[in-house]
C-alpha positions as CSV (number, residue, x, y, z in Angstrom):
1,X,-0.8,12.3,28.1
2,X,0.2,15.7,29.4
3,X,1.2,16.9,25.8
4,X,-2.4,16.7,24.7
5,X,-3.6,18.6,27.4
6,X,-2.1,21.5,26.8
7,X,-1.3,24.3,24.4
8,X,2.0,23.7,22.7
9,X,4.6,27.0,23.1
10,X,3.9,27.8,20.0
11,X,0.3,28.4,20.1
12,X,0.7,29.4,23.4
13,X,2.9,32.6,22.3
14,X,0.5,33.5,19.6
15,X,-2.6,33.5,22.0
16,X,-0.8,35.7,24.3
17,X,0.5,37.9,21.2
18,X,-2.8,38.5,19.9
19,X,-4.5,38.6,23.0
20,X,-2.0,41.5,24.4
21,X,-2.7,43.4,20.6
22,X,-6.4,43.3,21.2
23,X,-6.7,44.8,24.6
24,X,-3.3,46.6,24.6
25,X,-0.9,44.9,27.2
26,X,2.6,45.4,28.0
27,X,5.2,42.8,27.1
28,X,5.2,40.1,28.9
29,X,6.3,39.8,32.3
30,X,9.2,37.3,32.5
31,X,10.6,35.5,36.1
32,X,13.1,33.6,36.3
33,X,15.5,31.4,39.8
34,X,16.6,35.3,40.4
35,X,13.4,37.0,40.6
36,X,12.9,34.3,43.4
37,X,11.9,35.3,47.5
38,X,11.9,31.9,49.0
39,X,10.9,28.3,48.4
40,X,9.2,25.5,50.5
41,X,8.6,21.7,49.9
42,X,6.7,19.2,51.4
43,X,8.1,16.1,50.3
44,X,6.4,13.3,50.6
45,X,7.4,9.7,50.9
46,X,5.4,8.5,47.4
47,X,8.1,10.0,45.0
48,X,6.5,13.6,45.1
49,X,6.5,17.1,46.4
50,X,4.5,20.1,47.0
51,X,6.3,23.1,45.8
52,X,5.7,27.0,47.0
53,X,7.7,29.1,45.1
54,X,7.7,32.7,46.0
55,X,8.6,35.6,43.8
56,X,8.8,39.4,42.9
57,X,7.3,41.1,40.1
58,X,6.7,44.1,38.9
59,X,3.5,44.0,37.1
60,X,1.3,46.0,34.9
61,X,-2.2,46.5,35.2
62,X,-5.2,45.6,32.7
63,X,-4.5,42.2,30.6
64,X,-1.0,40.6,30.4
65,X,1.1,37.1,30.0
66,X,3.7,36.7,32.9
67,X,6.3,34.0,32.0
68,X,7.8,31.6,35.3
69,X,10.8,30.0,34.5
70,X,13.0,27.6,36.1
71,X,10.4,25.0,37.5
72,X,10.7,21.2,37.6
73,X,10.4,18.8,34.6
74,X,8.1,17.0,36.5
75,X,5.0,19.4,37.1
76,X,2.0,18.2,37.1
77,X,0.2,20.8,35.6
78,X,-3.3,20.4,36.9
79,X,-2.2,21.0,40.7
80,X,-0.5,24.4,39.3
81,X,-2.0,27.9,41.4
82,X,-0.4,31.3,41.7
83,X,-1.9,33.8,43.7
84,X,-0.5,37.0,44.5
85,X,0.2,37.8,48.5
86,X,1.3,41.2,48.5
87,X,-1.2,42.8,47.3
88,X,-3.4,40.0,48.4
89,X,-5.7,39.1,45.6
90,X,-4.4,41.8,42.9
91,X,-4.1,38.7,40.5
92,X,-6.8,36.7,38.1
93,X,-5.3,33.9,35.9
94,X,-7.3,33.8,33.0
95,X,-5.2,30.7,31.4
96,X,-2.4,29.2,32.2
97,X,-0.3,26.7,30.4
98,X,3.0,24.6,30.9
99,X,5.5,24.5,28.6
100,X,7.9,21.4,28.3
101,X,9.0,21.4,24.5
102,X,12.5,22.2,25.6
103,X,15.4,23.0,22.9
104,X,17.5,19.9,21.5
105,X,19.2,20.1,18.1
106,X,16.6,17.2,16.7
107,X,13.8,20.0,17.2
108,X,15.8,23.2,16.2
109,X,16.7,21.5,12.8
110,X,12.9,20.5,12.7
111,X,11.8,24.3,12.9
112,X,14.2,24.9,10.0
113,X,13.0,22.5,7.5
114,X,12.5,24.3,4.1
115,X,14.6,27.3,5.3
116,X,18.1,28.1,4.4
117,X,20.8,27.0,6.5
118,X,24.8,27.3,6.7
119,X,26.9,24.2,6.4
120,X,30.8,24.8,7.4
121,X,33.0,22.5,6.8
122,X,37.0,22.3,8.0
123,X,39.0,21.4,4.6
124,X,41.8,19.0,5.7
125,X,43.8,19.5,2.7
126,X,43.6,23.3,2.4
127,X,43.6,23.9,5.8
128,X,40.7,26.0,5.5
129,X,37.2,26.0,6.5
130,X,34.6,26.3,3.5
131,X,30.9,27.5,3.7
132,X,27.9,25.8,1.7
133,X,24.2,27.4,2.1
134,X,21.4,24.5,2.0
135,X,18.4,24.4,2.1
136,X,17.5,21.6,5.0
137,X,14.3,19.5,3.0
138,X,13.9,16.9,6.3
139,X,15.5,16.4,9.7
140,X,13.9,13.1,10.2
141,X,15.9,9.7,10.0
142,X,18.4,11.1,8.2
143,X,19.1,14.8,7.0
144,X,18.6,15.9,3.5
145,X,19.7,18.9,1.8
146,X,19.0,20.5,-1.4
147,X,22.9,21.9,-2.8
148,X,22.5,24.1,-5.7
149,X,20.5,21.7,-8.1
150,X,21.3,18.6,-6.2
151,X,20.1,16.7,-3.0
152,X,22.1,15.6,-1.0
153,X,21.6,12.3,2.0
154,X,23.1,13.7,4.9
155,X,26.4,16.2,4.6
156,X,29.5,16.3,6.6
157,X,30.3,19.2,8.9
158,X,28.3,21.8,11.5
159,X,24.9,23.1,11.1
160,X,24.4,26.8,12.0
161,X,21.4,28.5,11.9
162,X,21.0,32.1,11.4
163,X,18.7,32.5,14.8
164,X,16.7,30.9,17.9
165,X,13.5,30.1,16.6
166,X,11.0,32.0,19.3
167,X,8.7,29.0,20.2
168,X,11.6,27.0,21.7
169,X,12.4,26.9,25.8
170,X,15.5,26.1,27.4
171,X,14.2,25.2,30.5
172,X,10.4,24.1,31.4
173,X,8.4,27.3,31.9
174,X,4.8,27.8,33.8
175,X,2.9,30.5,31.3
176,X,-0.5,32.8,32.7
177,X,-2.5,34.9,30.9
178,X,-4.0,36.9,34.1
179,X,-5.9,40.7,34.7
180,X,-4.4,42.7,38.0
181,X,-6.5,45.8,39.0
182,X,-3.0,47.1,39.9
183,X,0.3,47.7,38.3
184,X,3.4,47.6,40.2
185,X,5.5,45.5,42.2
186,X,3.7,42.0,43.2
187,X,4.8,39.2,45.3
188,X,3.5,35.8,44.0
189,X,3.1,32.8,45.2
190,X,3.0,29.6,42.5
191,X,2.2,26.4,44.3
192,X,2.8,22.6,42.4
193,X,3.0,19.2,43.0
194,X,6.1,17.8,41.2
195,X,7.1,14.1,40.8
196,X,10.5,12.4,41.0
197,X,11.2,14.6,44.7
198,X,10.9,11.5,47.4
199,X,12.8,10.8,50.7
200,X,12.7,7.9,53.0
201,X,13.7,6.8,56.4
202,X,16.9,5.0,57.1
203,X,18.2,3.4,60.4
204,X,21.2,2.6,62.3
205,X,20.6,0.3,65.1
206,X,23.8,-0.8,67.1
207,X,23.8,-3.8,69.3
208,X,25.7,-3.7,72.6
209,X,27.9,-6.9,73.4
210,X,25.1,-8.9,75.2
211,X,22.4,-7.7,72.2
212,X,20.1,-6.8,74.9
213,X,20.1,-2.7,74.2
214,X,21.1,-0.3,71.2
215,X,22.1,2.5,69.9
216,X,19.5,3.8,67.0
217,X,20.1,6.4,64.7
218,X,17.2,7.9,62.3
219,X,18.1,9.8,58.5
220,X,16.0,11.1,56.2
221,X,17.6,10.2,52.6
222,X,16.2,13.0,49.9
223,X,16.6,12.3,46.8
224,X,16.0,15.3,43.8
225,X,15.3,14.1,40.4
226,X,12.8,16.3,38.8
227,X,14.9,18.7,36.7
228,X,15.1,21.6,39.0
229,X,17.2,22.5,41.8
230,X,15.8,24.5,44.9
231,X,18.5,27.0,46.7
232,X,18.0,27.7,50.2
233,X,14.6,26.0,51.0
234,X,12.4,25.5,53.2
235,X,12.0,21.4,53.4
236,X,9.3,19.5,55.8
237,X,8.9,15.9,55.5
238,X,5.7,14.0,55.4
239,X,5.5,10.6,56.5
240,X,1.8,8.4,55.5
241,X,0.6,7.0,52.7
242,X,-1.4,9.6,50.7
243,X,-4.1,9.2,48.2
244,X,-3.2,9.9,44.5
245,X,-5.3,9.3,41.6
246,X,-2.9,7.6,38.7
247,X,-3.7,5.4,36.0
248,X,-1.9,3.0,37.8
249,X,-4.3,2.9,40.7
250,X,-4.7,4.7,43.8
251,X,-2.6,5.1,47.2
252,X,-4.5,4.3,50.4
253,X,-4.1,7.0,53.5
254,X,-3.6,4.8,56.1
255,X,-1.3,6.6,58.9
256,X,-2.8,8.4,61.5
257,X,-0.9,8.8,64.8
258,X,0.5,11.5,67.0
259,X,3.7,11.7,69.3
260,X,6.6,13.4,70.7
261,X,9.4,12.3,69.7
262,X,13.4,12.3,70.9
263,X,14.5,14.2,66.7
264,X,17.9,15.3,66.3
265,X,18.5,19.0,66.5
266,X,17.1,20.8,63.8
267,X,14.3,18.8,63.1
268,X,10.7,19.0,64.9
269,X,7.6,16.3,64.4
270,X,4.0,16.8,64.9
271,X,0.5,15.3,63.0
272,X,-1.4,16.9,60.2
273,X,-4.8,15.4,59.3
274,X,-3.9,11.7,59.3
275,X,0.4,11.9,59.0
276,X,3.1,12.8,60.5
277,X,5.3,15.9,59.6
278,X,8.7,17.0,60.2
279,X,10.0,20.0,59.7
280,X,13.6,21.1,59.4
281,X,14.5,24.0,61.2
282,X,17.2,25.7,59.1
283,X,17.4,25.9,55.4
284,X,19.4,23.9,52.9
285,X,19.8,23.6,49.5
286,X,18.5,20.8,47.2
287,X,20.5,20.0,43.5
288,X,19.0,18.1,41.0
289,X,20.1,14.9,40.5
290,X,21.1,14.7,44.3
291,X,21.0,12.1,47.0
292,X,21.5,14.1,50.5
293,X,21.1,12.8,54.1
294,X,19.7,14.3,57.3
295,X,19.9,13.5,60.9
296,X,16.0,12.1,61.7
297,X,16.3,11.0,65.6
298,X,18.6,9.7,68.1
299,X,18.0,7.0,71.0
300,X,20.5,5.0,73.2
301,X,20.0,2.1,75.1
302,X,16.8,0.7,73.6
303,X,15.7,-2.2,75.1
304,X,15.7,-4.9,72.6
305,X,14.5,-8.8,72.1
306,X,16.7,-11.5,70.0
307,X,14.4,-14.1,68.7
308,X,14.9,-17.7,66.8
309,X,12.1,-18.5,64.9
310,X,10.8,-21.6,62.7
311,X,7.8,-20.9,60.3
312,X,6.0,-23.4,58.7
313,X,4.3,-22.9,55.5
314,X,0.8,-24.9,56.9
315,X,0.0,-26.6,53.5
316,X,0.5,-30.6,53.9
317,X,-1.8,-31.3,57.1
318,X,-4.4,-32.9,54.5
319,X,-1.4,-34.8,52.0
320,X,1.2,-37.4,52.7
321,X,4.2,-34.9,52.5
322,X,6.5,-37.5,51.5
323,X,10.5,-36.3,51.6
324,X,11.5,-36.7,56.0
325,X,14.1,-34.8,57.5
326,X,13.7,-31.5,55.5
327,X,16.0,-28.8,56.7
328,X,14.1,-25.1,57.1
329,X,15.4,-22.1,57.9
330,X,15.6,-20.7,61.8
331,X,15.2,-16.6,61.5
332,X,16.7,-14.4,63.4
333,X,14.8,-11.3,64.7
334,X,15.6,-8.4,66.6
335,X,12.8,-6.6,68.1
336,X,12.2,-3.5,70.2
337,X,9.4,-1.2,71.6
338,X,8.5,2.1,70.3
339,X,8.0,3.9,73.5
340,X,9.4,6.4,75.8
341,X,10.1,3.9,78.3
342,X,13.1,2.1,76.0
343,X,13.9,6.2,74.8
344,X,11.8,6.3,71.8
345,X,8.5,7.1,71.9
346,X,8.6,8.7,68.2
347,X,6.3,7.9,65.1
348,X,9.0,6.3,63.1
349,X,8.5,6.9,59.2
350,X,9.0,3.6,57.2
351,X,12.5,2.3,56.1
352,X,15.2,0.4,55.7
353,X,17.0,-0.3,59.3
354,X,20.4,-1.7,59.1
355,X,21.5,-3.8,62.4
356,X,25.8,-3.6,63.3
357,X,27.3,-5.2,66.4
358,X,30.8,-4.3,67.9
359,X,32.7,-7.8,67.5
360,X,35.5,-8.5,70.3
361,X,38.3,-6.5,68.9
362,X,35.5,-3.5,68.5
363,X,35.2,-3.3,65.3
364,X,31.6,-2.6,63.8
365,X,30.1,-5.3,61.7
366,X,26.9,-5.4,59.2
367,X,24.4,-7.9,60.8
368,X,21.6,-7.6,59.0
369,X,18.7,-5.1,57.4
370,X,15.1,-5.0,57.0
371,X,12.5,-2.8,56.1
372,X,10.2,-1.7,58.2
373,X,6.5,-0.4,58.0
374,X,5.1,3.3,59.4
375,X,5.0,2.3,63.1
376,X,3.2,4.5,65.8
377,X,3.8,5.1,69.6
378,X,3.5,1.8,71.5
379,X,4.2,-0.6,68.5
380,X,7.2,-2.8,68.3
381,X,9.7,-2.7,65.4
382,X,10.7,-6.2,64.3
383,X,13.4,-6.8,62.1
384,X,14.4,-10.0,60.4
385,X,18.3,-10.1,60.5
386,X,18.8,-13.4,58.4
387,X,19.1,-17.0,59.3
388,X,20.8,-18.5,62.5
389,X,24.5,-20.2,61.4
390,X,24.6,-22.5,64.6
391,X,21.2,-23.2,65.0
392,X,19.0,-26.1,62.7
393,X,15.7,-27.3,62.0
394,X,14.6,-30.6,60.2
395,X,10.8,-31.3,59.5
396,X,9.3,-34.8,59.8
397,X,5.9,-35.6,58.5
398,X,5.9,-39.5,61.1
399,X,2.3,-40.2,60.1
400,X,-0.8,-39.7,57.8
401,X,-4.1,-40.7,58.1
402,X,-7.5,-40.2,56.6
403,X,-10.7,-40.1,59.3
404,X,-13.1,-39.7,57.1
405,X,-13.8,-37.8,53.7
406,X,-12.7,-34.3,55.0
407,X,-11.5,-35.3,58.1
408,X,-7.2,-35.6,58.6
409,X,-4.3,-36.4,61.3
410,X,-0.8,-36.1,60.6
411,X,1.9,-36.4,63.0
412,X,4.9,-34.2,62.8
413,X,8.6,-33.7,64.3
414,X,10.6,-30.9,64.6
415,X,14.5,-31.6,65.4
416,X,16.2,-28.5,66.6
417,X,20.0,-28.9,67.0
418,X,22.1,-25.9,69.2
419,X,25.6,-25.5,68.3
420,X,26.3,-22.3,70.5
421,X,27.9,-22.3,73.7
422,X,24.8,-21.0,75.8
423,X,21.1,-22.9,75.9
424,X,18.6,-20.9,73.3
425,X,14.9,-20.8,72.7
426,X,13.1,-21.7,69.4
427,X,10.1,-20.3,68.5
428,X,8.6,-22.7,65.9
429,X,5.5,-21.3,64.5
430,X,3.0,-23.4,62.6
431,X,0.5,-22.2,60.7
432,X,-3.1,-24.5,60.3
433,X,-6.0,-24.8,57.8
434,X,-9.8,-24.6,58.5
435,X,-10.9,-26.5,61.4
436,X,-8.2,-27.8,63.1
437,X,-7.3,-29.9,66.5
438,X,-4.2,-30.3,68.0
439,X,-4.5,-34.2,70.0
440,X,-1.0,-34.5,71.3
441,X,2.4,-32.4,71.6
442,X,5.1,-32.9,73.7
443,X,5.8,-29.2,74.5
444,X,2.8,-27.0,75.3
445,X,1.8,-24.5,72.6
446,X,0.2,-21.2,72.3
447,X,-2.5,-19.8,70.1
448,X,-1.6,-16.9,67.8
449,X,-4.4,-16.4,66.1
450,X,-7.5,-18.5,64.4
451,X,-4.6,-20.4,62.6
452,X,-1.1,-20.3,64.3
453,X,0.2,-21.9,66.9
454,X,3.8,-21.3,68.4
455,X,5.8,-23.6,70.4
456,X,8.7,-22.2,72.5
457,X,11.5,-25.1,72.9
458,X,14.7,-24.3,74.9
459,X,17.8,-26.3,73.5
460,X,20.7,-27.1,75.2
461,X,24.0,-26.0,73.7
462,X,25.8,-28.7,71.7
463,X,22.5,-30.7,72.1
464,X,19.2,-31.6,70.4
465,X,15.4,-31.0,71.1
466,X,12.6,-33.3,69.4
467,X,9.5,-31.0,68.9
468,X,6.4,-33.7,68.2
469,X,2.8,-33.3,67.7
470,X,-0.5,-34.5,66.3
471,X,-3.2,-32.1,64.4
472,X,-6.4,-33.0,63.3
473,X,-7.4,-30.8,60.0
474,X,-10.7,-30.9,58.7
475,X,-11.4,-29.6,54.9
């Protein structure tokens, strides 16, 4: 845990204390969000961000503790650096610490135990408010006081203290004990990774009336949880999957492509090592605890593909499967190409893309969302809207037989009924075990892979289609 890697405030401020006394430093140097020049993130799209926070200082030279205030409750304190830029190199951190044992009235009760506080209380009946000194004896599970001779389980009314004990922090501070062969004024530069800062794509794809082109539109959807808010920063984006080490495991880096890419003003893409970045041109401001969304890309008329598709689940080719007619789902996908030649031709981070269609009276309806993976230059985008409504598929297992010891055949049927008004094509995929032999079909089929096959079947509207075939499995 992070608390037992570090220095607790208090110990902290003593070191400094004694350390200044020994070698005879100034006070320390305290910054806070107003001594600040500028701030950058990189945010990346694992629930973190690199932070550069710039600011100006006026330092002393020799031995000193400078004091940075106002960063993220999130740090992660072993990625923390500060350097000084102007002059370069006039800083060496000696130790540094971070300090999260913010103030709460649980722990400024718990600094006063043994000590003498005031207890006021508002005197109904005398209209009058009435003082009591006690002396607080715990602050745990209860509240105890000692009143005069007597001890008292909890007490009604306010608690004041005489004074701010000096260990406490009302905001997370970054601490250094550093040397600088140079007093005067300094501009730093303290770089972090902080957690709970992520972003993520989001997409708008519009259908035309005949669903053969759309309309996309790309946002980036920031979202600032980490305790601290950044005014006027510089943002980028980074899109990949980057290597952490947690205890929970690690992240692979798996995303290495390059492109140019059709982004809405203000935004600009290019690669960096193996990912993607994009950078936002202008400045904004990021609160904490705030959800904000920027314009990624825009493309119109991309050519896209409607599909019907039946999958199989390819597990009862060497078992009687026993209950006919069973109804399966027909999906309904939408794909498209991610190239220059249907307008795109963008590395498109991964999402969530959200399908609408204009229905006759032009009103845009929800069709459908998916999530989509990082997708490079070239690939195609397919999104799974639902299942078809007008569409049907029944599953028939019409015969079983055992060859030999690991040896099977089964016969199957697919009925695909059409309930449109136009003549549509099903896709029925089936996926196959081991070593496998298809002896008979009635519609030709084509090999996916090692162990799919998919069969294309045009059905008539307000008509039927019978898919049937024999496999041979061996086990």
């Amino acid at each position: 845990m992070r608390i037992e890697k570090f220095l607790t405030i208090a110990s902290l401020a003593v070191f400094f204390l004694l350390t200044a006394n020994e070698t005879g430093a100034a006070a320390t140097t305290v910054l806070t969000e107003k001594d600040r020049t500028g701030v950058e993130l990189t945010v990346y799209n694992n629930n973190f961000a690199l932070v550069r926070d710039f600011r100006r200082a006026e330092l002393g030279a020799g031995r000193n503790a400078l004091e940075f205030r106002g960063v993220p409750a999130t740090v992660v304190p072993e990625t923390i650096r500060v350097r000084s830029i102007d002059p370069p190199g006039g800083l060496i951190v000696l130790e540094q610490s971070y300090g999260y044992d913010l103030m709460s009235q649980e722990k400024l009760l718990e600094r006063y135990v043994g000590k003498e506080i005031r207890l006021e209380v508002w005197n109904e009946f005398q209209d009058r408010k009435e003082s009591v000194s006690a002396v607080l004896l715990s602050a745990r599970e209860g509240q105890i006081f000692r009143i005069g001779e007597e001890v008292w389980l909890g007490y009604p009314g306010i608690r004041v203290l005489p004074e701010l004990p000096a260990d406490l922090i009302d905001r997370p501070t970054l601490f250094w004990l550093y040397e600088s062969e140079t007093g005067g004024p300094h501009e730093l530069e303290a770089t972090y990774l902080a957690d709970n800062i992520n972003w993520r794509a989001d997409y708008m794809l519009v259908l035309n009336s005949d669903e053969a082109r759309g309309d996309l539109t790309g946002w980036v959807t920031l979202e600032n949880r980490s305790g601290a808010a950044f005014e006027e920063a510089g943002v980028k984006f980074a899109a990949g999957e980057v290597a952490r080490v947690r205890s929970r495991g690690a992240y692979k880096a798996d995303f290495a492509y390059a492109a140019e890419a059709p982004m809405a003003e203000g935004l600009a893409e290019r690669s960096l090592f193996e990912y993607h970045i994009y950078d936002l041109a202008r400045k904004t401001t990021i609160k904490d605890n705030e959800k904000k969304q920027i314009r990624l890309l825009e493309a119109a008329g991309v050519g896209t593909v409607k599909e019907f598709l039946v999958k199989s689940q390819g597990m009862f080719y060497a078992s009687r499967y026993t209950e006919p007619g069973t109804r399966e789902p027909v999906n309904v996908y939408i794909s498209f190409r991610n190239s220059g030649e249907d307008n795109l031709g963008v590395a498109l981070p991964a999402g969530i893309m959200r399908l609408y269609k204009l229905d006759e009276s032009g009103s845009l309806e929800f069709i459908g969302e998916d999530a989509i993976p990082h997708t490079a230059t070239g690939e195609e985008v397919r999104v799974r809207t639902g299942s078809a409504f007008d569409i049907t598929a029944e599953r028939t297992q019409t015969s079983f037989r055992q060859i030999s010891t690991r040896l099977y055949e089964t016969a199957w049927e697919v009925v695909l009924r059409n309930q449109k008004s136009s003549t549509v094509t099903v896709g029925v995929v089936e996926g196959l075990t081991n070593t496998w032999e298809v002896t008979t079909s009635s519609h030709p089929y084509e090999k996916v892979d090692a162990f799919t096959i998919r069969f294309d079947v045009k059905v008539p509207p307000g008509e039927e289609a019978r898919l049937s075939y024999t496999v041979r499995v061996g086990i």
